[in-house]
PDB file with SEQRES, HELIX, SHEET and CRYST1 records, atoms N, CA, C and O in Angstrom:
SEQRES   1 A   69  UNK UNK UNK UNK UNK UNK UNK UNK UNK UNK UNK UNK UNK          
SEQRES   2 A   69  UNK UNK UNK UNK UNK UNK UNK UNK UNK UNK UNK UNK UNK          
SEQRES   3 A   69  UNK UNK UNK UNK UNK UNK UNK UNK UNK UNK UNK UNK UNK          
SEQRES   4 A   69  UNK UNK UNK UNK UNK UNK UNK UNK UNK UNK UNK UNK UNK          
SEQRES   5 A   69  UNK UNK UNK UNK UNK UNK UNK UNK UNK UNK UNK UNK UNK          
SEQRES   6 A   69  UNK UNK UNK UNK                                              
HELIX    1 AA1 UNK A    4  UNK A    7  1                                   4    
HELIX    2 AA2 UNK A   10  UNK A   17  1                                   8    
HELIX    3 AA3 UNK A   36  UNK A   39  1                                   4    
HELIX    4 AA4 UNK A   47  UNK A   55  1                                   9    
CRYST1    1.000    1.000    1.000  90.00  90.00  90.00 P 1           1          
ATOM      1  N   UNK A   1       0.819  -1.193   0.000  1.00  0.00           N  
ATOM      2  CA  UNK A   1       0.000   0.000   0.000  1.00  0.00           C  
ATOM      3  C   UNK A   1       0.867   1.264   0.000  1.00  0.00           C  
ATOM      4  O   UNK A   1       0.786   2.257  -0.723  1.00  0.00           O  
ATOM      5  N   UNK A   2       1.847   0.932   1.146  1.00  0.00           N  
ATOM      6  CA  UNK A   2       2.579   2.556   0.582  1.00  0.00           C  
ATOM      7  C   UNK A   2       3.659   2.678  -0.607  1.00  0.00           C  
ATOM      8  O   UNK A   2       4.286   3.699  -0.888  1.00  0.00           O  
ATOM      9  N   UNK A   3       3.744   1.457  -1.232  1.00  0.00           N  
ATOM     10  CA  UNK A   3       4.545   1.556  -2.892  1.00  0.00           C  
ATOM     11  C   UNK A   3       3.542   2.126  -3.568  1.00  0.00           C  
ATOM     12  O   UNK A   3       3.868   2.549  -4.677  1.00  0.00           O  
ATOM     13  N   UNK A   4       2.485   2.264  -3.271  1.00  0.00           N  
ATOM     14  CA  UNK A   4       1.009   2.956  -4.491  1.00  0.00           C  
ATOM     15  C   UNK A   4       1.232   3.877  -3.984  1.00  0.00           C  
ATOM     16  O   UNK A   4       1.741   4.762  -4.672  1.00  0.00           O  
ATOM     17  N   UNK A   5       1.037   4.082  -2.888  1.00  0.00           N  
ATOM     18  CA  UNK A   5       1.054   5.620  -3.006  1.00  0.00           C  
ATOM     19  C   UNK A   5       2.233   6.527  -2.586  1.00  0.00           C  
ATOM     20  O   UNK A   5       1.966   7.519  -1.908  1.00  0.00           O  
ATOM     21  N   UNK A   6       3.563   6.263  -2.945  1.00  0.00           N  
ATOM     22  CA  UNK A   6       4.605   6.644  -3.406  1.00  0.00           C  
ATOM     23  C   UNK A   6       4.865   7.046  -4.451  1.00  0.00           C  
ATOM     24  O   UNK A   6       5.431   8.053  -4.876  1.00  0.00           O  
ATOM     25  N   UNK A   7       4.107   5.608  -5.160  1.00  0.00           N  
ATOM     26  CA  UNK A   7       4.046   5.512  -6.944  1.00  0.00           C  
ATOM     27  C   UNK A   7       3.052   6.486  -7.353  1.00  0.00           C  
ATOM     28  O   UNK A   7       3.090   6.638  -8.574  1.00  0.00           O  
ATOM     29  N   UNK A   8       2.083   7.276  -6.718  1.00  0.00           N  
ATOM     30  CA  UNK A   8       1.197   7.949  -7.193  1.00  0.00           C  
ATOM     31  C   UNK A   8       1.537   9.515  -7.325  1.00  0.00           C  
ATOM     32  O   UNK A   8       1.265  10.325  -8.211  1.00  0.00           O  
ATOM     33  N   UNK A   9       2.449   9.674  -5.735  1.00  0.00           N  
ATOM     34  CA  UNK A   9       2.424  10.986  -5.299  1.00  0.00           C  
ATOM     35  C   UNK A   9       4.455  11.630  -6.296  1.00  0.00           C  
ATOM     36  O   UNK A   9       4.827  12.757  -6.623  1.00  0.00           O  
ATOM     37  N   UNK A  10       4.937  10.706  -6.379  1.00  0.00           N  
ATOM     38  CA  UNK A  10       5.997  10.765  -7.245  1.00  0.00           C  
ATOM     39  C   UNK A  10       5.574  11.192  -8.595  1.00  0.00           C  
ATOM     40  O   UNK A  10       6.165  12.140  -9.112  1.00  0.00           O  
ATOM     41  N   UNK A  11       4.326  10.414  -9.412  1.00  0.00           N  
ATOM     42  CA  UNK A  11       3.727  10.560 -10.565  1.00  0.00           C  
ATOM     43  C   UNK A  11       3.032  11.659 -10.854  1.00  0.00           C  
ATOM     44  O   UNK A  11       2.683  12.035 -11.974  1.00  0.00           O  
ATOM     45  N   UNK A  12       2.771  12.340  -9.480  1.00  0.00           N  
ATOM     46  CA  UNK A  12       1.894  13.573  -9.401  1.00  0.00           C  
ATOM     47  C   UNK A  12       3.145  14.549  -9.543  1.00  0.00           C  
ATOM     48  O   UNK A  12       3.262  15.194 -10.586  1.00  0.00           O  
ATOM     49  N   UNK A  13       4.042  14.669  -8.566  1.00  0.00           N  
ATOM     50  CA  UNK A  13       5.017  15.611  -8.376  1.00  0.00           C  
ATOM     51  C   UNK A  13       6.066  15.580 -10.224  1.00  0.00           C  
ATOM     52  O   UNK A  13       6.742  16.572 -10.496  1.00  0.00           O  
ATOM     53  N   UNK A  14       6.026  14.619 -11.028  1.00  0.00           N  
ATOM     54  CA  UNK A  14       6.547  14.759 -11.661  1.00  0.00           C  
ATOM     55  C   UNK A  14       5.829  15.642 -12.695  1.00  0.00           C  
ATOM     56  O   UNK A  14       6.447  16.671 -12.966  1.00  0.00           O  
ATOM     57  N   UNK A  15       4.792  15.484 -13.260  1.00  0.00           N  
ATOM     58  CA  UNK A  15       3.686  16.198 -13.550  1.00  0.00           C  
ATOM     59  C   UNK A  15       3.498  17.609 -13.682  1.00  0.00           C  
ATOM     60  O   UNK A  15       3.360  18.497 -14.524  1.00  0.00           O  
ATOM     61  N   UNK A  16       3.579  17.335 -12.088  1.00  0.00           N  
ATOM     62  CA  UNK A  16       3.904  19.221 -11.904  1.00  0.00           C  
ATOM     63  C   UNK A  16       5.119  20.146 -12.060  1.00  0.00           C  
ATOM     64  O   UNK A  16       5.183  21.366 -11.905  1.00  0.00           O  
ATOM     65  N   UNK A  17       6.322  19.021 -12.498  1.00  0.00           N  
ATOM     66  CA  UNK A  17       7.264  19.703 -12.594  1.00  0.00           C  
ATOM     67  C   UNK A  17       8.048  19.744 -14.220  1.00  0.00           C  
ATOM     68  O   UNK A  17       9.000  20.411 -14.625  1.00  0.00           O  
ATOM     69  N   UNK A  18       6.984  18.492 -15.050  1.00  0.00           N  
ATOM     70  CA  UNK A  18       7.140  18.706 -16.145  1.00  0.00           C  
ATOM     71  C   UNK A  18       7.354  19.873 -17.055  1.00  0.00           C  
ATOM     72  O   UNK A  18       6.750  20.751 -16.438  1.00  0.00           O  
ATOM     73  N   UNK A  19       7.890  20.507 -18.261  1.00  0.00           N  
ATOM     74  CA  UNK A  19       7.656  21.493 -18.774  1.00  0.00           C  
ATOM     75  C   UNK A  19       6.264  21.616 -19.795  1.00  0.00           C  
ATOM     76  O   UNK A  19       6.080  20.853 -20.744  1.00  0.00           O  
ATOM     77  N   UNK A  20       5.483  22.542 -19.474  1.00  0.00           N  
ATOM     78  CA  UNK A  20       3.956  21.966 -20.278  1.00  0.00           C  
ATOM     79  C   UNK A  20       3.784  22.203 -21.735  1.00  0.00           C  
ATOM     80  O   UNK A  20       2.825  21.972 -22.471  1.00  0.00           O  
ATOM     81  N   UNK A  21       5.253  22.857 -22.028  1.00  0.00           N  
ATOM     82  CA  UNK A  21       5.494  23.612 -23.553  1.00  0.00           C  
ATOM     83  C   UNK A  21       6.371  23.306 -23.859  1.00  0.00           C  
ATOM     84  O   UNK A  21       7.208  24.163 -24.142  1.00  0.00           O  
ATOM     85  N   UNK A  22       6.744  21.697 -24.000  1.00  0.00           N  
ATOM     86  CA  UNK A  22       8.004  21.425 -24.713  1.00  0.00           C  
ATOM     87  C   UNK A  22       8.212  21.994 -26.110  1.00  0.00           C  
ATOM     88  O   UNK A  22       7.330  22.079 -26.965  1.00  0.00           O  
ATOM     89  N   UNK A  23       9.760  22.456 -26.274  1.00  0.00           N  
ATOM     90  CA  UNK A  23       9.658  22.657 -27.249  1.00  0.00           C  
ATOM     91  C   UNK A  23       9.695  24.553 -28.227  1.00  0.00           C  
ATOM     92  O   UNK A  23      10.207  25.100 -29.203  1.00  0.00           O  
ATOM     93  N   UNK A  24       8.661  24.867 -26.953  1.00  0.00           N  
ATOM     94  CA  UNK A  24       8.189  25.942 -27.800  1.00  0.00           C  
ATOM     95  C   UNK A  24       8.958  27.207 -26.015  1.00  0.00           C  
ATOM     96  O   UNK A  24       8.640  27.507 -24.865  1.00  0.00           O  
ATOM     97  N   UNK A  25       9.882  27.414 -26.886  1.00  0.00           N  
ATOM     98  CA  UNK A  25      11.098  28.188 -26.015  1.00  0.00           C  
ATOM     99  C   UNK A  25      10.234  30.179 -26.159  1.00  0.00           C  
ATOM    100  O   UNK A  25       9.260  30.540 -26.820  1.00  0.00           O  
ATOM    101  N   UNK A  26      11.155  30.990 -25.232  1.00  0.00           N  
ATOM    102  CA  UNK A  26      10.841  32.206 -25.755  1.00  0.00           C  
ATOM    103  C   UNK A  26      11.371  32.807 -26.423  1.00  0.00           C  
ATOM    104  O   UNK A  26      12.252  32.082 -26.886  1.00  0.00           O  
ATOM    105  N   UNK A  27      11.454  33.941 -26.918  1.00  0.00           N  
ATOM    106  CA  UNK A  27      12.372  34.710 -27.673  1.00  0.00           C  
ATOM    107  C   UNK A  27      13.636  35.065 -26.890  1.00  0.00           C  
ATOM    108  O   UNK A  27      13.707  35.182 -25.666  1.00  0.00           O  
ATOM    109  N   UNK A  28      14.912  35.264 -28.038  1.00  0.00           N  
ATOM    110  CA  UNK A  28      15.942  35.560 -27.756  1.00  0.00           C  
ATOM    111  C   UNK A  28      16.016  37.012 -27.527  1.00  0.00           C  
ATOM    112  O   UNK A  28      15.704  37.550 -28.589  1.00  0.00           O  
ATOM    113  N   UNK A  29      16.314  37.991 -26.532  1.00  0.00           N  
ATOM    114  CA  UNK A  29      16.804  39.174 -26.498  1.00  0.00           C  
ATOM    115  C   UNK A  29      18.262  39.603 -27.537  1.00  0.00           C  
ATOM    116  O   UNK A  29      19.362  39.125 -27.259  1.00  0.00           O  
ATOM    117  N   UNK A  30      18.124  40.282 -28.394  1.00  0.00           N  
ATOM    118  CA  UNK A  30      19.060  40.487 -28.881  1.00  0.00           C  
ATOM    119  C   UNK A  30      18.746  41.899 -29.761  1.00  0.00           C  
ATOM    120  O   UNK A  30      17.647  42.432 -29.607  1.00  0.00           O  
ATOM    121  N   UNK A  31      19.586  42.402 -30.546  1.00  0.00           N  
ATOM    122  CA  UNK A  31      19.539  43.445 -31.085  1.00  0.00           C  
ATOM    123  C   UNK A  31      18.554  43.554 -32.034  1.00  0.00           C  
ATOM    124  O   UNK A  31      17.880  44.573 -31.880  1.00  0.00           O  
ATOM    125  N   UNK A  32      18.149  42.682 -33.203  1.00  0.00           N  
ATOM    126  CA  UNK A  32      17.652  42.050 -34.019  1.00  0.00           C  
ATOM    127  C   UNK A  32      16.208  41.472 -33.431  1.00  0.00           C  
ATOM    128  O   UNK A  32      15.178  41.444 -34.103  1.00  0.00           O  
ATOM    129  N   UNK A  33      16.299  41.092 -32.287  1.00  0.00           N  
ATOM    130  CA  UNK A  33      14.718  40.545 -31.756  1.00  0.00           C  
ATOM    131  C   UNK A  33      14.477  42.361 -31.248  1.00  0.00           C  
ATOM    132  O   UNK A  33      13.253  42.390 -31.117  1.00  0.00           O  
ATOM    133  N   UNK A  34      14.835  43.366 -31.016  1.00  0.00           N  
ATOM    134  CA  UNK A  34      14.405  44.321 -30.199  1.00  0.00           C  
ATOM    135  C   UNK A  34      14.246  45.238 -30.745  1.00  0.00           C  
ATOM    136  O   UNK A  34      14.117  46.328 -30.187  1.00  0.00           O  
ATOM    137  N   UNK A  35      14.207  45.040 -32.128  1.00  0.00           N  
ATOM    138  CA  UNK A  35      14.337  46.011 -33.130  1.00  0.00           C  
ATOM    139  C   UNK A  35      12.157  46.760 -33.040  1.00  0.00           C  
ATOM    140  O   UNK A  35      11.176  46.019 -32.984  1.00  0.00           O  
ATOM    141  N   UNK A  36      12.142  47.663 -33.053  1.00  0.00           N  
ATOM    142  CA  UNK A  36      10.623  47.734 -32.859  1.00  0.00           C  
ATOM    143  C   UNK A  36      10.476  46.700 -34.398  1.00  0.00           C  
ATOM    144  O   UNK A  36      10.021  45.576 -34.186  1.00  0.00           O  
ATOM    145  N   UNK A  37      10.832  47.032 -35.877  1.00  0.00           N  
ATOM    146  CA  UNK A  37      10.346  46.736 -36.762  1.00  0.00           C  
ATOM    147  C   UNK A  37       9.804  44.873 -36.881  1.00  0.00           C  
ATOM    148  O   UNK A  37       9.366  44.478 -37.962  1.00  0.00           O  
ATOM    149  N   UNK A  38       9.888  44.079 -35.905  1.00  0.00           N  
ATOM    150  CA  UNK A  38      10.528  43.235 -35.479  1.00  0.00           C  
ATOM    151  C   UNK A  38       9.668  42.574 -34.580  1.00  0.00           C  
ATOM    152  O   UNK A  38       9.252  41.420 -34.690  1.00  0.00           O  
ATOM    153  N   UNK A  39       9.374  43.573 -33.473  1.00  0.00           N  
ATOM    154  CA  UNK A  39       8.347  43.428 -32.594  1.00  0.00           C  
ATOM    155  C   UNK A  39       6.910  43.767 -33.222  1.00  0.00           C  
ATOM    156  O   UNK A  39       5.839  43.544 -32.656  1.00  0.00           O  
ATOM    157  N   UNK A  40       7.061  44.305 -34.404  1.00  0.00           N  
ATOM    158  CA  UNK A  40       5.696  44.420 -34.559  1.00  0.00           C  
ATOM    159  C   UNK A  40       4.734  43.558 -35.380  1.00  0.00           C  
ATOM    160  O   UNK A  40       3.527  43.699 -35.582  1.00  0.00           O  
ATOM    161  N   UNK A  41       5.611  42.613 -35.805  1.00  0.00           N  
ATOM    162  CA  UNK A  41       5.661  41.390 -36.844  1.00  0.00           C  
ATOM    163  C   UNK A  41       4.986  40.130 -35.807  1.00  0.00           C  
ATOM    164  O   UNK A  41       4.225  39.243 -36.196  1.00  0.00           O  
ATOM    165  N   UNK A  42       5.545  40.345 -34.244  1.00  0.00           N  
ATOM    166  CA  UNK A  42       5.198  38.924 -33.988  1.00  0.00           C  
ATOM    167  C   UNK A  42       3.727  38.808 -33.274  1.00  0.00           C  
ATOM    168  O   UNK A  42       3.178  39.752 -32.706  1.00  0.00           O  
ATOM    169  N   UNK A  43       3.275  37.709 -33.379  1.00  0.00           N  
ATOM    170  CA  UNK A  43       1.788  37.605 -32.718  1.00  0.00           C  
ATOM    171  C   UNK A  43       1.287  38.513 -31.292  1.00  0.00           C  
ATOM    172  O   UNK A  43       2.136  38.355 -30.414  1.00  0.00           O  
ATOM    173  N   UNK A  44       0.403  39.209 -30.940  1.00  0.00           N  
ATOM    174  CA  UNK A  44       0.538  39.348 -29.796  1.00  0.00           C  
ATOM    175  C   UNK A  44      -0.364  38.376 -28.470  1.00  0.00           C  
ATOM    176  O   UNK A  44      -1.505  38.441 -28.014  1.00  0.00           O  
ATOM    177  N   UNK A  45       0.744  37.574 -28.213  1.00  0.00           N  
ATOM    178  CA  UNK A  45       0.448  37.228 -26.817  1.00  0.00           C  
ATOM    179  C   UNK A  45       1.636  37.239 -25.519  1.00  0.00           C  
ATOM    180  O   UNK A  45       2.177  38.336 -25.378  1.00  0.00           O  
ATOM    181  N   UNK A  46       2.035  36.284 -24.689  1.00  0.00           N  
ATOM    182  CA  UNK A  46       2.600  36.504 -23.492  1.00  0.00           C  
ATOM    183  C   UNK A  46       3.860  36.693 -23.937  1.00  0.00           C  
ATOM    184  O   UNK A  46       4.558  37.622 -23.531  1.00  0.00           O  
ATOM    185  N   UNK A  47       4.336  35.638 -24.996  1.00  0.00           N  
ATOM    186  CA  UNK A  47       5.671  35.739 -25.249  1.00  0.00           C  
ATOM    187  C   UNK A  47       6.151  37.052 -25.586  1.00  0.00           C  
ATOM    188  O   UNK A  47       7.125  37.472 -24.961  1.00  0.00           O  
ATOM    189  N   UNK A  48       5.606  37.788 -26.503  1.00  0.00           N  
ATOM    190  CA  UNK A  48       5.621  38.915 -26.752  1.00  0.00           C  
ATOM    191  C   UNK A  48       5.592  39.891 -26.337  1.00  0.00           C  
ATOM    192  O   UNK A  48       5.729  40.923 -26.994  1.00  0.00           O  
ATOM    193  N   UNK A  49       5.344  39.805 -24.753  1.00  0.00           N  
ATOM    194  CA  UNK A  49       4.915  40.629 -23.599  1.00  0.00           C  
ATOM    195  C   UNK A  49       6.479  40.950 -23.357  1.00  0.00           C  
ATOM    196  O   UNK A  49       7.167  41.933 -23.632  1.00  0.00           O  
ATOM    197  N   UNK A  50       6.780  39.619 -22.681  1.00  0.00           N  
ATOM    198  CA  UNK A  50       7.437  38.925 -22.268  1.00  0.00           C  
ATOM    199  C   UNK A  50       9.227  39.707 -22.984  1.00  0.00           C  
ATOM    200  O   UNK A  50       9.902  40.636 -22.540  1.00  0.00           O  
ATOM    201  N   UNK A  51       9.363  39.139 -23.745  1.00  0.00           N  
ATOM    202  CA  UNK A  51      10.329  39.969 -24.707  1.00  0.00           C  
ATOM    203  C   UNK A  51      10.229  41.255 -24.755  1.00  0.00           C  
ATOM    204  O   UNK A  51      11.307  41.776 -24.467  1.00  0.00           O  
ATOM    205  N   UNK A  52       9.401  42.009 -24.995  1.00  0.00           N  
ATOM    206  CA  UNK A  52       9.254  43.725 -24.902  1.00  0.00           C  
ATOM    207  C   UNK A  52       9.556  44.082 -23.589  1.00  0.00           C  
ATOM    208  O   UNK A  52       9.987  45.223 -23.426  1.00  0.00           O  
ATOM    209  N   UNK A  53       9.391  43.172 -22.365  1.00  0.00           N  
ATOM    210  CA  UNK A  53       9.534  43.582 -21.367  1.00  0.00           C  
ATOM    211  C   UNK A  53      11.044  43.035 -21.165  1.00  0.00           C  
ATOM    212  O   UNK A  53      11.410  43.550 -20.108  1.00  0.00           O  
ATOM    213  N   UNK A  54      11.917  42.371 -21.589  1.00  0.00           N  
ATOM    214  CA  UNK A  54      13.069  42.274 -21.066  1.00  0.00           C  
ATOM    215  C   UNK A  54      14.455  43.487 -22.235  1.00  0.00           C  
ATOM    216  O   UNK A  54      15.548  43.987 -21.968  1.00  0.00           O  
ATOM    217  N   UNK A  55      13.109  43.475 -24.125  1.00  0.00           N  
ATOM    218  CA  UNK A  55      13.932  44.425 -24.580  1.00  0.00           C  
ATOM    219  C   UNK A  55      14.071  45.772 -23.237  1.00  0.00           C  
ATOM    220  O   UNK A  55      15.185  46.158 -22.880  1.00  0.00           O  
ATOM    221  N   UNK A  56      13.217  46.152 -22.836  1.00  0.00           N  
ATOM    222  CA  UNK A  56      13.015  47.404 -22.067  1.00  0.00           C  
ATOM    223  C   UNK A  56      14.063  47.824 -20.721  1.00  0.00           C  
ATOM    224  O   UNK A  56      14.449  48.883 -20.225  1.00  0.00           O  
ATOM    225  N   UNK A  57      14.321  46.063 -20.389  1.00  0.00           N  
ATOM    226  CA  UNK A  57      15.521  46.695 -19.549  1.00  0.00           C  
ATOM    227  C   UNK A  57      16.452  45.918 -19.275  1.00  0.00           C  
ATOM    228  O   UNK A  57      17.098  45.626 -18.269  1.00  0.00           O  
ATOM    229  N   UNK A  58      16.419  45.578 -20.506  1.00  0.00           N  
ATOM    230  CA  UNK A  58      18.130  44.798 -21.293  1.00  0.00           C  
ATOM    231  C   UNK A  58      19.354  46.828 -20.746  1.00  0.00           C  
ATOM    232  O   UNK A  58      19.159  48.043 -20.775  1.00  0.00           O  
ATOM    233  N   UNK A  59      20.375  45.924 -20.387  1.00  0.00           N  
ATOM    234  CA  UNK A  59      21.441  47.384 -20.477  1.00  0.00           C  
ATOM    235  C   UNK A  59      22.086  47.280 -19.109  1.00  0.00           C  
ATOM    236  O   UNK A  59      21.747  46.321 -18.415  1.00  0.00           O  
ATOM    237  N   UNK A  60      23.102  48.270 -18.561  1.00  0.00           N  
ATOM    238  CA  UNK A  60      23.502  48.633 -17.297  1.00  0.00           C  
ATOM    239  C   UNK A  60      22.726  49.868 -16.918  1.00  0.00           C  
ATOM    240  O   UNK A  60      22.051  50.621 -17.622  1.00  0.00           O  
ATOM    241  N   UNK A  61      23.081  49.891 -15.198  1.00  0.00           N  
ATOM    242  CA  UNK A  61      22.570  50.536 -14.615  1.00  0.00           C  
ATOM    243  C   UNK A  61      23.338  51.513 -14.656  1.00  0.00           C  
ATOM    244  O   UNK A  61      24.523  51.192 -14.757  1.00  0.00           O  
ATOM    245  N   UNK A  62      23.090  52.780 -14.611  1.00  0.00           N  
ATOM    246  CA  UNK A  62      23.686  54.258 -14.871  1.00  0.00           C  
ATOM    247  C   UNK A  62      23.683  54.796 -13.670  1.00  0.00           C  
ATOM    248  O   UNK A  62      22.711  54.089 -13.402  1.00  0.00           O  
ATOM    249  N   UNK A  63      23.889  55.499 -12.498  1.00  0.00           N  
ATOM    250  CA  UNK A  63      23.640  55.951 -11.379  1.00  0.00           C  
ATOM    251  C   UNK A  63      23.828  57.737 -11.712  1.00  0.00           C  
ATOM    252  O   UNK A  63      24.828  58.387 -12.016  1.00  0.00           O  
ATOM    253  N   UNK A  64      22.611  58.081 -11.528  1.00  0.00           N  
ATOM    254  CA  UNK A  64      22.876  59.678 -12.130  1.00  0.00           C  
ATOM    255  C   UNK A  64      23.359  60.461 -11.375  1.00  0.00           C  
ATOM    256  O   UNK A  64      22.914  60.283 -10.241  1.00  0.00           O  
ATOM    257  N   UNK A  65      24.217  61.434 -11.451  1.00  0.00           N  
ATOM    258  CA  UNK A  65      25.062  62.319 -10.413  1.00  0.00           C  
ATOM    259  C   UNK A  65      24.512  62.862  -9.367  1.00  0.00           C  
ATOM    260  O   UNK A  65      23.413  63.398  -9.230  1.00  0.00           O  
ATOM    261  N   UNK A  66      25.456  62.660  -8.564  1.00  0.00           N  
ATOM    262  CA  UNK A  66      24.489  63.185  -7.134  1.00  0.00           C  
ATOM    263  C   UNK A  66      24.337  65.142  -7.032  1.00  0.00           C  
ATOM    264  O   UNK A  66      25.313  65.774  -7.437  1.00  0.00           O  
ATOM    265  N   UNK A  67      23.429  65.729  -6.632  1.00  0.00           N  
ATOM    266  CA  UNK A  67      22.871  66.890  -6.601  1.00  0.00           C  
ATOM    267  C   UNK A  67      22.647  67.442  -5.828  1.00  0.00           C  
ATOM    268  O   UNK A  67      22.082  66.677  -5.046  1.00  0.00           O  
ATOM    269  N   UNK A  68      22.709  68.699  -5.278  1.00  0.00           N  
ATOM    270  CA  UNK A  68      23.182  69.795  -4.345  1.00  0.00           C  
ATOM    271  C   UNK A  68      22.097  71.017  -4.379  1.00  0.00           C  
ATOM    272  O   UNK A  68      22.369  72.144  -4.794  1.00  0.00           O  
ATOM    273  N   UNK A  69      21.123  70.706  -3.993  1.00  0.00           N  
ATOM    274  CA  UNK A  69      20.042  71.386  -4.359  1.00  0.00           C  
ATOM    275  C   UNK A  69      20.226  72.655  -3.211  1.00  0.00           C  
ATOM    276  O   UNK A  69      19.408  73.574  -3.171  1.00  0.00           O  
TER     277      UNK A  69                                                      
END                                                                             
């Protein structure tokens, strides 16, 4: 009885840790994917979100000069 339900709760946990989109990866950040002309070509759903939101803050951080008001 507890090999079943080892065997069950293992079968469950694997499940959940499967990937549910084999296969179908996201976009690459790159110069060429971030191009607006580029972005406006591809379907809009998450992936697409998804990418616009990492073109947006792809870069280094700049720290702007400190000020003496």
């Amino acid at each position: 009885m507890r090999f079943l339900i080892f065997s069950i709760s293992m079968l469950f946990a694997g499940l959940a840790l499967a990937d549910s989109t084999p296969g179908k990866k996201g976009y690459e950040v790159s110069d060429a994917n971030c191009a607006p002309e580029h972005l406006k070509t591809l379907p809009d759903d998450a992936a697409r979100q998804e990418l616009v939101s990492k073109c947006l803050r792809r870069g280094e951080f700049k720290a702007s000069p400190p000020k003496s008001w």
